[in-house]
Biotite code that builds the C-alpha atoms (Angstrom):
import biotite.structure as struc

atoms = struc.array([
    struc.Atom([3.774, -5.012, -14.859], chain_id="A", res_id=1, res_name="UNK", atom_name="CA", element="C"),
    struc.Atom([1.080, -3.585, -12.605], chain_id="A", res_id=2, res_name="UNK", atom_name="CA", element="C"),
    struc.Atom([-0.795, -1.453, -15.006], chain_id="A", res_id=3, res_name="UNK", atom_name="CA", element="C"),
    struc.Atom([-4.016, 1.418, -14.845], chain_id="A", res_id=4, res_name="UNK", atom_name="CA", element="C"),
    struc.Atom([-5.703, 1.358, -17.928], chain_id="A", res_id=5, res_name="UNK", atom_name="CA", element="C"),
    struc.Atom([-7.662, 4.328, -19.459], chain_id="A", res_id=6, res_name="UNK", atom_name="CA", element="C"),
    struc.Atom([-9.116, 4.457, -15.827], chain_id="A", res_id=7, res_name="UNK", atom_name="CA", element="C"),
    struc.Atom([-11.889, 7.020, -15.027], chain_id="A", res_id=8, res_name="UNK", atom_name="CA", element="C"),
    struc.Atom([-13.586, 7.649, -11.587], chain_id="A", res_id=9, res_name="UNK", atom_name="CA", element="C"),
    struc.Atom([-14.805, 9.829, -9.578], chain_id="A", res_id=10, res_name="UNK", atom_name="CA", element="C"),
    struc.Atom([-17.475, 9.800, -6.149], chain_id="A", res_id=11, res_name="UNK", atom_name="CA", element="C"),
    struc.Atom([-19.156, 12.251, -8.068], chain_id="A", res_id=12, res_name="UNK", atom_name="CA", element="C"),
    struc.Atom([-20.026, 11.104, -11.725], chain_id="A", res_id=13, res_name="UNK", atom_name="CA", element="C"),
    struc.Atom([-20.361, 14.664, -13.095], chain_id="A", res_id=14, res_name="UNK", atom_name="CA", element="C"),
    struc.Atom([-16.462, 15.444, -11.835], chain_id="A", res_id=15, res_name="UNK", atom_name="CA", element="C"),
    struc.Atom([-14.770, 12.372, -12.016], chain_id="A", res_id=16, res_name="UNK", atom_name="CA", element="C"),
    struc.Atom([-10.944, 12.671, -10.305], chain_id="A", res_id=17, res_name="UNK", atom_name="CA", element="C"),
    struc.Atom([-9.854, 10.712, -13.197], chain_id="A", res_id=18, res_name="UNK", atom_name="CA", element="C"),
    struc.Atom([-11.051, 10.441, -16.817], chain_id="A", res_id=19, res_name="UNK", atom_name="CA", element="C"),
    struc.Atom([-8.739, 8.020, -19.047], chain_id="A", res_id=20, res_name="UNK", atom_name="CA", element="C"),
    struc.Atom([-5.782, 7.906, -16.870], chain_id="A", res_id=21, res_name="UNK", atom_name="CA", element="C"),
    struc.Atom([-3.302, 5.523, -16.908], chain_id="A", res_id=22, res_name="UNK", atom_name="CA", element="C"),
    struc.Atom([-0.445, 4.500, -15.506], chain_id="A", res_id=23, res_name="UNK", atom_name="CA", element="C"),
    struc.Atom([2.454, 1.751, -15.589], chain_id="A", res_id=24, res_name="UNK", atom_name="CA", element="C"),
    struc.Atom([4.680, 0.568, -12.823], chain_id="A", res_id=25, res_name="UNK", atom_name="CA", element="C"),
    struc.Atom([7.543, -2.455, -13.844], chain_id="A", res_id=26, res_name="UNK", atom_name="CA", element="C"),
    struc.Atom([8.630, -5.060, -11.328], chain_id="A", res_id=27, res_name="UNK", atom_name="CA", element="C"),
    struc.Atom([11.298, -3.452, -9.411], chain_id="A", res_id=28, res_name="UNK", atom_name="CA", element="C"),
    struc.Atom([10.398, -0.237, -9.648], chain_id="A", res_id=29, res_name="UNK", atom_name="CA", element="C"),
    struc.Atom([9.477, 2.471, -7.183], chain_id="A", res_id=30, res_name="UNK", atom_name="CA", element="C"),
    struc.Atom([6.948, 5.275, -8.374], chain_id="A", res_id=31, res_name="UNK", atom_name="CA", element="C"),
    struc.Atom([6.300, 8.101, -5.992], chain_id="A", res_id=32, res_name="UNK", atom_name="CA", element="C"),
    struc.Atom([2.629, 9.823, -6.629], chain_id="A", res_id=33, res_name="UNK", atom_name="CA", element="C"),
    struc.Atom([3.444, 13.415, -6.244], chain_id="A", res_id=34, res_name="UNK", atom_name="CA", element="C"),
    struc.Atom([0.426, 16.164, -5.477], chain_id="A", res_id=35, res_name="UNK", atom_name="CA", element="C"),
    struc.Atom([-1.254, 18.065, -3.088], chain_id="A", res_id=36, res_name="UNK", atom_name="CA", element="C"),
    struc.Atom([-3.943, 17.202, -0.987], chain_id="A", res_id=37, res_name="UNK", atom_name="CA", element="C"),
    struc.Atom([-7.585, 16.638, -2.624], chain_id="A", res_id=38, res_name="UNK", atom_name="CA", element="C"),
    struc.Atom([-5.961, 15.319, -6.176], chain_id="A", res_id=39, res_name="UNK", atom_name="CA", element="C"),
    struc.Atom([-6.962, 11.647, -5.669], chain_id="A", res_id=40, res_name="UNK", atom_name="CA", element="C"),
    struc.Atom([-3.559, 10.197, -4.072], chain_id="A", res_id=41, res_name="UNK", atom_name="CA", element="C"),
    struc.Atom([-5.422, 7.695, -1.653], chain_id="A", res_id=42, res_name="UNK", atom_name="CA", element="C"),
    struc.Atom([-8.105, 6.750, -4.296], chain_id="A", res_id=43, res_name="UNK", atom_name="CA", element="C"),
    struc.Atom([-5.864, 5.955, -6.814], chain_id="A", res_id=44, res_name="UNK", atom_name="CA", element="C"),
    struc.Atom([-4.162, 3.817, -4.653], chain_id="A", res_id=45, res_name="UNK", atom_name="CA", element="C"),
    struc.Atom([-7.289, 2.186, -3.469], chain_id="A", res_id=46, res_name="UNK", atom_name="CA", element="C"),
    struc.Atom([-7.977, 1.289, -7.395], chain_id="A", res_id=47, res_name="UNK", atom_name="CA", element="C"),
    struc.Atom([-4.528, -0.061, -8.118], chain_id="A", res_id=48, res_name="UNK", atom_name="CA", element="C"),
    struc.Atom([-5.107, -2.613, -5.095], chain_id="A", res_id=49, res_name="UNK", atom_name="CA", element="C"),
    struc.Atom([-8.766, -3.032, -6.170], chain_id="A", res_id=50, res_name="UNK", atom_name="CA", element="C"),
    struc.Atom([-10.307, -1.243, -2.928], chain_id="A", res_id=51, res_name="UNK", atom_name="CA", element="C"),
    struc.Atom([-12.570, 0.908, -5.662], chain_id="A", res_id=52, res_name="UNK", atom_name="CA", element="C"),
    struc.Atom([-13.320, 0.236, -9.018], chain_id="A", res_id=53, res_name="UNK", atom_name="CA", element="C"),
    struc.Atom([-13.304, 2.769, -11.822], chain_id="A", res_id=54, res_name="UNK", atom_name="CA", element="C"),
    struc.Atom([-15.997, 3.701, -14.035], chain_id="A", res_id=55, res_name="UNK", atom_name="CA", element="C"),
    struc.Atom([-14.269, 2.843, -17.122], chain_id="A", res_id=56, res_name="UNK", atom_name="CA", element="C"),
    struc.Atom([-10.793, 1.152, -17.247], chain_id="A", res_id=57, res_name="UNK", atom_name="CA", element="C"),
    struc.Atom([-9.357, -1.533, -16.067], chain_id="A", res_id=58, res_name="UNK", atom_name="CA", element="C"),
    struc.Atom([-6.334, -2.287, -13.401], chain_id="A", res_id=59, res_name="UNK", atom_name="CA", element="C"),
    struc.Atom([-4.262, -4.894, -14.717], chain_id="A", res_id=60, res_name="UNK", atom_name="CA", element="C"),
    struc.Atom([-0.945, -7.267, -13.647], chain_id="A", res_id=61, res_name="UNK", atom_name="CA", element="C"),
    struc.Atom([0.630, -9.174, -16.625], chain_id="A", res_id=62, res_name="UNK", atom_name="CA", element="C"),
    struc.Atom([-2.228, -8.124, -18.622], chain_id="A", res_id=63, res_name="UNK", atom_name="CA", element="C"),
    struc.Atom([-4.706, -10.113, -16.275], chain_id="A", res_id=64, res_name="UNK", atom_name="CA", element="C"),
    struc.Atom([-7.181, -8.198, -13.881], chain_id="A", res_id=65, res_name="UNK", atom_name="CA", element="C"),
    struc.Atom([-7.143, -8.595, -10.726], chain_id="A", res_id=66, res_name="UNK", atom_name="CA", element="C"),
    struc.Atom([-8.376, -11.343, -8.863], chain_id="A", res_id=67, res_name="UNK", atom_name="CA", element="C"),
    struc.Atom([-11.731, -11.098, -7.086], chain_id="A", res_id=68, res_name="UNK", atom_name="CA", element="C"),
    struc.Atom([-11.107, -13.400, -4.805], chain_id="A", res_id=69, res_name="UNK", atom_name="CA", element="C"),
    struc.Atom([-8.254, -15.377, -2.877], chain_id="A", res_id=70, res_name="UNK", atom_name="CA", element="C"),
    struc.Atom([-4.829, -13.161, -2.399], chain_id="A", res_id=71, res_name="UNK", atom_name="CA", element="C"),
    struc.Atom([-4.317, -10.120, -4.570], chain_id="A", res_id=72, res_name="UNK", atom_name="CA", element="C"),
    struc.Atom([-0.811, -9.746, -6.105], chain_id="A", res_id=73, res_name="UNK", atom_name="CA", element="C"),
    struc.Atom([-1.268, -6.021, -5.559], chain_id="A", res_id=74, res_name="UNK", atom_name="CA", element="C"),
    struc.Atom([-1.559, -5.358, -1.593], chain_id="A", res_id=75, res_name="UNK", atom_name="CA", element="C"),
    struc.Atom([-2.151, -1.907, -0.296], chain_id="A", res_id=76, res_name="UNK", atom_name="CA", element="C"),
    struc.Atom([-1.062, -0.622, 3.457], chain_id="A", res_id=77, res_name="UNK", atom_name="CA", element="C"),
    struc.Atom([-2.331, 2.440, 4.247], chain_id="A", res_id=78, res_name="UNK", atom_name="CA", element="C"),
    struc.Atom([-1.766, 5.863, 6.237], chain_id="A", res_id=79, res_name="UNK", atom_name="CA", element="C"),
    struc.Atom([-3.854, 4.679, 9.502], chain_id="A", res_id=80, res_name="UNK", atom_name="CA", element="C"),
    struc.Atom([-3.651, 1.079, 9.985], chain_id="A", res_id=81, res_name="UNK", atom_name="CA", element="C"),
    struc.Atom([-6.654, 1.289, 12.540], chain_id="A", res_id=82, res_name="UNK", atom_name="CA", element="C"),
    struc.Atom([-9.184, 1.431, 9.487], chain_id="A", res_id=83, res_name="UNK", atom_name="CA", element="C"),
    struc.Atom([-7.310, -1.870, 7.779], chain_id="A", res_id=84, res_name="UNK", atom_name="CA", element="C"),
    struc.Atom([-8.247, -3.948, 10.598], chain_id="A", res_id=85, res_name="UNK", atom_name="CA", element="C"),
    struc.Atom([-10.857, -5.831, 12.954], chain_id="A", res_id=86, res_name="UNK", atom_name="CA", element="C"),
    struc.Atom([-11.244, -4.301, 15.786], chain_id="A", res_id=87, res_name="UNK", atom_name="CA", element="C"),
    struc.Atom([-12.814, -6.908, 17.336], chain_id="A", res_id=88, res_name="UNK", atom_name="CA", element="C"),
    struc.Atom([-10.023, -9.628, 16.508], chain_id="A", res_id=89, res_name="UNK", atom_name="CA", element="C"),
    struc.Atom([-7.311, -10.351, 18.671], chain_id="A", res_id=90, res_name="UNK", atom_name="CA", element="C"),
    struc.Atom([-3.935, -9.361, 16.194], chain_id="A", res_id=91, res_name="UNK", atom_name="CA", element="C"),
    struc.Atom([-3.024, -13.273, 15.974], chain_id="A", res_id=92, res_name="UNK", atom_name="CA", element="C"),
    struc.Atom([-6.314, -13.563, 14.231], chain_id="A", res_id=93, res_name="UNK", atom_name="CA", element="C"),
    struc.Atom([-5.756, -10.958, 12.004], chain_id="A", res_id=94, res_name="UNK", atom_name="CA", element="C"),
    struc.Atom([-1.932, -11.985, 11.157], chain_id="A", res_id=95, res_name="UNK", atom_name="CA", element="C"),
    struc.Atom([-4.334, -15.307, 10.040], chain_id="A", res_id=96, res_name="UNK", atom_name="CA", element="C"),
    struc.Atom([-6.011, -13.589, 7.247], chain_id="A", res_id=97, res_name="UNK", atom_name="CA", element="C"),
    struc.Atom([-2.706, -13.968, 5.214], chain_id="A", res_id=98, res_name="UNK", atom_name="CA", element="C"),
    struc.Atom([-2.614, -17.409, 6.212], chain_id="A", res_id=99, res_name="UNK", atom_name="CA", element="C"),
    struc.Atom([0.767, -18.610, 7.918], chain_id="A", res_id=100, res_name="UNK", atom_name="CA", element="C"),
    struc.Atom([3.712, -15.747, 8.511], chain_id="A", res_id=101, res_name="UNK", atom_name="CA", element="C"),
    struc.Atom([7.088, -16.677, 8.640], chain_id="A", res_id=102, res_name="UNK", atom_name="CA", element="C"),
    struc.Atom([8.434, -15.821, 12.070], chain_id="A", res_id=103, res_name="UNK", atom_name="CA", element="C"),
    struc.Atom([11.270, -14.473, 10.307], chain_id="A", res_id=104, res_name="UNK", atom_name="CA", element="C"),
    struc.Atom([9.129, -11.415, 9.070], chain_id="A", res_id=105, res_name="UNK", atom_name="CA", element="C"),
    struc.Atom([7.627, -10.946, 12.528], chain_id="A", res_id=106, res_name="UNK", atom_name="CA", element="C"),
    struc.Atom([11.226, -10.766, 13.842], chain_id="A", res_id=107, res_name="UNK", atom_name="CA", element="C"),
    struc.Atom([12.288, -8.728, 11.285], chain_id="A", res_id=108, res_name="UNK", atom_name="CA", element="C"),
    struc.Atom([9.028, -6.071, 12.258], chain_id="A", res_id=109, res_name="UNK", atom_name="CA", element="C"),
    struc.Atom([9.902, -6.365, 15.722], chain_id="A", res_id=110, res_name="UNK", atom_name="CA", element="C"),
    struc.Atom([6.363, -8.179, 16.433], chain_id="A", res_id=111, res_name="UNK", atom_name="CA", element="C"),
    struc.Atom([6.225, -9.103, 19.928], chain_id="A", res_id=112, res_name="UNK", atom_name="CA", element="C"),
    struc.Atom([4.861, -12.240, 21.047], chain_id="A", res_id=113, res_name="UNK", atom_name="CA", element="C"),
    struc.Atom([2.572, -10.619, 23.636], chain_id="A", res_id=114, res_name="UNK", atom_name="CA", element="C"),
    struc.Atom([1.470, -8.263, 20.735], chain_id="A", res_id=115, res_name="UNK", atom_name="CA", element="C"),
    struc.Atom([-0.220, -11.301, 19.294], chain_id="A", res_id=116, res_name="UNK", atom_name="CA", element="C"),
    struc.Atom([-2.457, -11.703, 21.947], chain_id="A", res_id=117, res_name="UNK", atom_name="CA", element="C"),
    struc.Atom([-3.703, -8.157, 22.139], chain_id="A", res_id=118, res_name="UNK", atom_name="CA", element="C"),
    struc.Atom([-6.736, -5.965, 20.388], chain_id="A", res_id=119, res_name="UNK", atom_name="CA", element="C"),
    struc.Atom([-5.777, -3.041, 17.849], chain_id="A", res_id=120, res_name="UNK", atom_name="CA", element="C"),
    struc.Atom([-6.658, -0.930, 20.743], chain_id="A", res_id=121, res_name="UNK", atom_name="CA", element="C"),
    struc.Atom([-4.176, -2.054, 22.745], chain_id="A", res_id=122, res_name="UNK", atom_name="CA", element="C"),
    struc.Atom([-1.315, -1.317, 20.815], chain_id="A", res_id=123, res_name="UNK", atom_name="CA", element="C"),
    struc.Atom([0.233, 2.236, 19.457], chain_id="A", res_id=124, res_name="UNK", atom_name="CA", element="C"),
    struc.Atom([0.506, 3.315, 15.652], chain_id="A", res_id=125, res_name="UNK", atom_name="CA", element="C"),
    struc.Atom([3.453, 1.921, 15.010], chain_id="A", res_id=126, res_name="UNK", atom_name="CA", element="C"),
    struc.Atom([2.933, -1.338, 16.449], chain_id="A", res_id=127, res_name="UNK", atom_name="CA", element="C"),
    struc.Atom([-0.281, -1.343, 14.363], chain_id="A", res_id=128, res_name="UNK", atom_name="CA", element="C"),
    struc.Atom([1.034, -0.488, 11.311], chain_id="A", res_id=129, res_name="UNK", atom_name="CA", element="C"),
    struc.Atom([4.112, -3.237, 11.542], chain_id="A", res_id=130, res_name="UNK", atom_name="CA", element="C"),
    struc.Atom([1.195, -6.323, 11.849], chain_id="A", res_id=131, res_name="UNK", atom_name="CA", element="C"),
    struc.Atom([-0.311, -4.324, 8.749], chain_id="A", res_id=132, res_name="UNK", atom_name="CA", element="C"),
    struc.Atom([2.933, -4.560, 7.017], chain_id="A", res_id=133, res_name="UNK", atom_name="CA", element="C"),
    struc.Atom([3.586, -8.116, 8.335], chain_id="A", res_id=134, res_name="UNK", atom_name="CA", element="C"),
    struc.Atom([0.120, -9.368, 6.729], chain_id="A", res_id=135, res_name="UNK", atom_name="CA", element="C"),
    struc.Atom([0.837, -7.796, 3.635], chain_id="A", res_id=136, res_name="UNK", atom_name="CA", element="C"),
    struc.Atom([3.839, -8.735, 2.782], chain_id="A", res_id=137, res_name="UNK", atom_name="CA", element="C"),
    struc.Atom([3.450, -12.684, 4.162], chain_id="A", res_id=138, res_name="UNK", atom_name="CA", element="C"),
    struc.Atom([1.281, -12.858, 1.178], chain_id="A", res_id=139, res_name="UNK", atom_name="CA", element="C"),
    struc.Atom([4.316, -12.230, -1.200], chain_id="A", res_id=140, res_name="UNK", atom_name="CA", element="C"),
    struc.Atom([2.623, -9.538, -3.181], chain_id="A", res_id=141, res_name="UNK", atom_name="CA", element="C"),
    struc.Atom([4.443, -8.731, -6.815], chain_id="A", res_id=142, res_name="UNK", atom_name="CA", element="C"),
    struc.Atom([3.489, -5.375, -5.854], chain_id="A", res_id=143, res_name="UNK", atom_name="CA", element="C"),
    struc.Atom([3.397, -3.061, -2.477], chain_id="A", res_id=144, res_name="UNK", atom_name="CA", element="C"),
    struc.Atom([0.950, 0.341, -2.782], chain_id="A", res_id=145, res_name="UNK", atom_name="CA", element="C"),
    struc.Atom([2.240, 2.150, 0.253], chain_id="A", res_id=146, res_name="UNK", atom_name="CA", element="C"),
    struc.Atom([0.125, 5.298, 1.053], chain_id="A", res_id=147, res_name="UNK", atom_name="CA", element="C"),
    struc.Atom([1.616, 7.543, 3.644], chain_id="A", res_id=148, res_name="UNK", atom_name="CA", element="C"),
    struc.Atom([2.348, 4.410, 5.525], chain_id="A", res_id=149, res_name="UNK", atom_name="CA", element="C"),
    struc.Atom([4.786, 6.314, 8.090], chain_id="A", res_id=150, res_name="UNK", atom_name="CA", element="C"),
    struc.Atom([3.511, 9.886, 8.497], chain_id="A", res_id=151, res_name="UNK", atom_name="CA", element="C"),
    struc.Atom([1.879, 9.682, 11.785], chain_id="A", res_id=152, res_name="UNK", atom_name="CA", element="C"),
    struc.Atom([5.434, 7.491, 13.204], chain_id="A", res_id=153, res_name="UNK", atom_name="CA", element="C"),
    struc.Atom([8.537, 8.247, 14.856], chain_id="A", res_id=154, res_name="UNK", atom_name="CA", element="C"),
    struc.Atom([11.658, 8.878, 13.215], chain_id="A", res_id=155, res_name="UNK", atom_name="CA", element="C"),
    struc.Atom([13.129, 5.557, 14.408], chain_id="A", res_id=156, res_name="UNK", atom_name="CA", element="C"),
    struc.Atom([10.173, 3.261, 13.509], chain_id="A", res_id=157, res_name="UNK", atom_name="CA", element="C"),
    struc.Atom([9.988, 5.376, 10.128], chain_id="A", res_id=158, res_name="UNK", atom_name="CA", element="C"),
    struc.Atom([13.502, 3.599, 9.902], chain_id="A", res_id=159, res_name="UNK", atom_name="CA", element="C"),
    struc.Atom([12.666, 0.608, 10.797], chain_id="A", res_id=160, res_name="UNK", atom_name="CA", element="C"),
    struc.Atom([9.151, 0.157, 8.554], chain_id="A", res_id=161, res_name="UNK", atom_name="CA", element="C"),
    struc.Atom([11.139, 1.341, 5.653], chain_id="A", res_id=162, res_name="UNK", atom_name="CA", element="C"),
    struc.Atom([14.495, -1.201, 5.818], chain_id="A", res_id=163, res_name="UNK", atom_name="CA", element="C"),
    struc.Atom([11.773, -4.256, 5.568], chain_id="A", res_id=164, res_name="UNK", atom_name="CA", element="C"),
    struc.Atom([9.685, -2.662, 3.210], chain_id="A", res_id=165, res_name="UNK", atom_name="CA", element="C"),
    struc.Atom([12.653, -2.327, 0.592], chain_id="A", res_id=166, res_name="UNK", atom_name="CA", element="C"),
    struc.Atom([14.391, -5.231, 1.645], chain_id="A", res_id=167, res_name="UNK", atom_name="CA", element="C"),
    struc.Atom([11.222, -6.969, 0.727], chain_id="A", res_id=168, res_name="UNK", atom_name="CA", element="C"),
    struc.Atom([10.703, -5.341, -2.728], chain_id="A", res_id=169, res_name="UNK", atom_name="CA", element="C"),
    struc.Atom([14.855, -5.775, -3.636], chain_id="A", res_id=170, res_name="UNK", atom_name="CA", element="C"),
    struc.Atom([14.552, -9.540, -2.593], chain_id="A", res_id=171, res_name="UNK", atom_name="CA", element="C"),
    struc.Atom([11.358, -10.196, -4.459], chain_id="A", res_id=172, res_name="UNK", atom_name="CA", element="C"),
    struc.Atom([11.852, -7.568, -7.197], chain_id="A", res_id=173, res_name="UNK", atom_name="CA", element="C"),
    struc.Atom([8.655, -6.234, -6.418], chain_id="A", res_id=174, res_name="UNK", atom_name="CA", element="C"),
    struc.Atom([6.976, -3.253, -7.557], chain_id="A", res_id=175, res_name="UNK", atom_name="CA", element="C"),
    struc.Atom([6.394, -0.127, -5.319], chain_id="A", res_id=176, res_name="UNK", atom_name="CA", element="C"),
    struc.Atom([4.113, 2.372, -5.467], chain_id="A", res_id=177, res_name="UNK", atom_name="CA", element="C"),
    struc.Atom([4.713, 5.074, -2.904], chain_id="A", res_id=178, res_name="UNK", atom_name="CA", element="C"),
    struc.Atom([2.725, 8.185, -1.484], chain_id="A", res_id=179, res_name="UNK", atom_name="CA", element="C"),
    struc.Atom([5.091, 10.734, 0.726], chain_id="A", res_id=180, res_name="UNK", atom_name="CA", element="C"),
    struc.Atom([4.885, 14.328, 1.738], chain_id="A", res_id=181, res_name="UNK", atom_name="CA", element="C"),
    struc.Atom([8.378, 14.068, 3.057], chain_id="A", res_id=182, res_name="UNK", atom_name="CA", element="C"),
    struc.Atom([10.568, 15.024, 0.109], chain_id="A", res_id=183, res_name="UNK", atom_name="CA", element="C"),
    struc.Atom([13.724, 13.819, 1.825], chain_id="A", res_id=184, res_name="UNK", atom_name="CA", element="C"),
    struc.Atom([12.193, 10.122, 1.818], chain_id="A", res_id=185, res_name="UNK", atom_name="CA", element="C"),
    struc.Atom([10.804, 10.252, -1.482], chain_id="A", res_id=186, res_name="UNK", atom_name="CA", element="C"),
    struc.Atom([14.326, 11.385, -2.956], chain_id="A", res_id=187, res_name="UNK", atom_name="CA", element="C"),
    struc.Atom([16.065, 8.773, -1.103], chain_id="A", res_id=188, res_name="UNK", atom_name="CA", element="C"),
    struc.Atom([13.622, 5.661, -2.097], chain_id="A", res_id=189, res_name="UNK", atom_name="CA", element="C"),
    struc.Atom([11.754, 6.099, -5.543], chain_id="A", res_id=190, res_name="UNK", atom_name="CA", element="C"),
    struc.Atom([13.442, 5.741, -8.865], chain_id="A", res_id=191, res_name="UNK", atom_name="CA", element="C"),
    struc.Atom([10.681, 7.927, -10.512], chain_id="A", res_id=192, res_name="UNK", atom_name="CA", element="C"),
    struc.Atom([8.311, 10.518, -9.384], chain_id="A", res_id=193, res_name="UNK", atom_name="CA", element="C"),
    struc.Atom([4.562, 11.108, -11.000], chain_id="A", res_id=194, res_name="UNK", atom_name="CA", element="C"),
    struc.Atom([3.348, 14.076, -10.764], chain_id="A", res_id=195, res_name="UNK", atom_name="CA", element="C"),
    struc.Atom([-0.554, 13.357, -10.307], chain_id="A", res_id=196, res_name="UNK", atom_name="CA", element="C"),
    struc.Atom([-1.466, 17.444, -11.035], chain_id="A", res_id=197, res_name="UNK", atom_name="CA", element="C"),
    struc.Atom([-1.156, 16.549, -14.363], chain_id="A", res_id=198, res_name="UNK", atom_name="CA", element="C"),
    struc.Atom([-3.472, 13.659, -14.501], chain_id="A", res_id=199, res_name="UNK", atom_name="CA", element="C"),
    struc.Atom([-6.333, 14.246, -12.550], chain_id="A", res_id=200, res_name="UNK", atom_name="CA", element="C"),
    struc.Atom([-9.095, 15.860, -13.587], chain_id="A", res_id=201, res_name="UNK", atom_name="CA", element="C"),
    struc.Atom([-8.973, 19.883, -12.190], chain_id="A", res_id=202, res_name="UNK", atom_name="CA", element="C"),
])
């Protein structure tokens, strides 16, 4: 269980976003955050893969906090996959930082071999965001925090991202926490919706 405990933050101590929040997903599961813009969607999901720490609170998986170093079981990929990387590495390099990917995935992302030689410059969004996905998921997380993670794509590599993402989590039974202003994707993958109005602090 990946699990927010009695979590409080906030950029601005005197109006904390959060104040003794907390929140449970199970293995298997996929929870969509539901709110409008400014309610904390991104941080929270920042927290959960321990990007931010909370004032008070505690993230935990199996009742353990999360690691501070070596691979996290909770792995975030985020809306622009241009801030999640080096720009100064070439994309095999940064494929490295999970240590070794199974071709298979790459494959399965439609990673180009050519692609591995290039800068993030040098490649669009989409093929951006599939190395992002690639790292993440060679590291077998238990759980996937996916914030907006195919807004700013196509309708066919929308399709694409989303058949390995939830092939991934049925093979491994892995957690999912999702972020989605597109209702119609949202209906179609989560098996429970939270609706973050309620919990942050307004």
């Amino acid at each position: 269980m990946l699990e927010a405990k009695d979590i409080t933050f906030g950029y601005d101590a005197s109006r904390p976003l959060y104040r003794g929040f907390s929140l449970r997903v199970e293995a298997g599961e996929r929870v969509a955050l539901q709110a409008p813009s400014g309610f904390g969607k991104t941080t929270l999901c920042r927290i959960l893969a321990g990007y931010e720490r909370p004032a008070a609170g505690q993230v935990l998986v199996d009742g353990r906090a999360l690691p501070r170093r070596g691979v996290c079981p909770v792995q975030l990929i985020q809306q622009h996959p241009e801030q999640a990387v080096d720009p100064r590495l070439r994309m095999r390099k940064t494929l490295a930082e999970a240590g070794e990917v199974p071709q298979q995935l790459l494959d399965d992302l439609g990673i180009r071999e050519e692609w591995l030689q290039r800068f993030p410059h040098e490649l669009s969004g989409g093929e951006l965001q599939r190395f992002c996905i690639a790292r993440a998921l060679a590291t077998r997380p238990r759980y996937l925090i996916c914030d907006e993670v195919s807004t700013m794509l196509d309708a066919v590599t929308q399709a694409h991202i989303w058949r390995v993402l939830l092939a991934y989590a049925e093979r491994e039974r892995a957690g999912m926490l999702l972020v989605s202003h597109t209702p119609a994707l949202t209906n179609r993958i989560a098996t429970r919706t939270l609706d973050l109005t309620k919990a942050a602090c307004r």
